[in-house]
KEFIRO-367740 format. One record per residue (C-alpha): residue in three letters; z, x, y. Coordinates in steps of 0.5 Angstrom, whole numbers, plus 500, padded with zeros to 3 digits. Each point is the difference from the previous one (the first is absolute). Layout:
# residues N
ALAZXY
...
//
This chain:
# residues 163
UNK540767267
UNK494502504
UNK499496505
UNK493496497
UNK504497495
UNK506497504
UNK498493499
UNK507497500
UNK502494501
UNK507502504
UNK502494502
UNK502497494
UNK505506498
UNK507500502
UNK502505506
UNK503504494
UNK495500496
UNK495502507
UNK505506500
UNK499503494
UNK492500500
UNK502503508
UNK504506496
UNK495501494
UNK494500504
UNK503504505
UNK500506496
UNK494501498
UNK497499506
UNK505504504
UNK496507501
UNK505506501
UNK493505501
UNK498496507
UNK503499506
UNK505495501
UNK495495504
UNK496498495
UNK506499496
UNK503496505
UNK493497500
UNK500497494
UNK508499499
UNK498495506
UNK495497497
UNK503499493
UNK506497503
UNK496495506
UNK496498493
UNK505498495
UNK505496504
UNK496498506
UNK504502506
UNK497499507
UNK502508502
UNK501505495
UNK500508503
UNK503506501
UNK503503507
UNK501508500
UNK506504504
UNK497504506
UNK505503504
UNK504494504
UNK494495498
UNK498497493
UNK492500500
UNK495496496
UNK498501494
UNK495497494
UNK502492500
UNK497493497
UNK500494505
UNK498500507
UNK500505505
UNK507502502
UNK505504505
UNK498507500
UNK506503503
UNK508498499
UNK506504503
UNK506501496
UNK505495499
UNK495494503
UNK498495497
UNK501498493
UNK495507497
UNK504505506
UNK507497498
UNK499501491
UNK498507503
UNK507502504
UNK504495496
UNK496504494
UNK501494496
UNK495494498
UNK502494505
UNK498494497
UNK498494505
UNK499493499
UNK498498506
UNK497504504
UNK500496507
UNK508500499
UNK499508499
UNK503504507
UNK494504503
UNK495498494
UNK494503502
UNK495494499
UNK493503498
UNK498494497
UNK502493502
UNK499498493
UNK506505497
UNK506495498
UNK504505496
UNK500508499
UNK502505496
UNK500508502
UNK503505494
UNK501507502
UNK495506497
UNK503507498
UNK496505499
UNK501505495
UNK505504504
UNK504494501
UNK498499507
UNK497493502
UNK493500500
UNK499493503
UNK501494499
UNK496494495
UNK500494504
UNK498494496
UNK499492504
UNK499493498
UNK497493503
UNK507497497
UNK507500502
UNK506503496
UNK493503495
UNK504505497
UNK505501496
UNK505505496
UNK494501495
UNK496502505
UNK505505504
UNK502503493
UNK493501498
UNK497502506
UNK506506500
UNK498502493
UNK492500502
UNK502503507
UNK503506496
UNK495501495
UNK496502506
UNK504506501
UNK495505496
UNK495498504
UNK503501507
//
């Protein structure tokens, strides 16, 4: 779908329904010809367009630190150490970590008072190392769900080839 056309009334679709218009539209947005922030750019921007999120970006792996990278919503920590704060800790754990409320959340890094709830999901490259980190928040507690964990882990695996 170009972008031009993308005129739809995402609130009205279900979050399972909003799912598969993110995979079927990331496919043929997804470019394997262009470098992987102008992928990132536009994988950010779909996500942030269909379900509405308050922060929706990518941090990626340099050395010790995650750095920032292409993402939706406002501006946000540049830098996070390994193992701090939800991101660094999805990292080290190389696990998605799912958090309700972030303020419950130990060593929660709060680059937004706005941020209630957070979900970090590990990125692989292709040779299977961890690439970085997508890094999704709501203005809501308890916003995500199983669905979102299982359908955040298949998007995060389709950026693979990419990566």
């Amino acid at each position: 779908m170009s972008p031009e056309n993308n005129k739809i009334d995402w609130t009205s679709l279900s979050k399972q329904e909003k799912y598969a218009a993110l995979h079927s539209q990331w496919i043929g947005l997804m470019d394997q010809k262009v470098d992987f922030v102008a992928n990132l750019s536009n994988a950010s921007a779909l996500m942030k367009t269909i379900f509405q999120w308050w922060w929706v970006g990518f941090y990626r792996v340099q050395g010790k630190i995650l750095v920032l990278a292409p993402f939706q919503g406002p501006p946000a920590c540049t830098s996070i150490e390994l193992g701090k704060g939800v991101c660094g800790a999805a990292w080290q754990q190389a696990a998605t970590l799912v958090v309700a409320n972030v303020e419950l959340y130990p060593g929660h890094i709060a680059c937004s008072a706005e941020s209630k709830s957070e979900i970090a999901i590990p990125i692989h490259s292709k040779t299977g190392e961890i690439w970085g980190v997508l890094d999704v928040d709501s203005e809501y507690l308890n916003h995500f769900e199983t669905i979102d964990q299982i359908e955040l882990e298949k998007f995060c695996r389709s950026l693979e080839i990419i990566l």
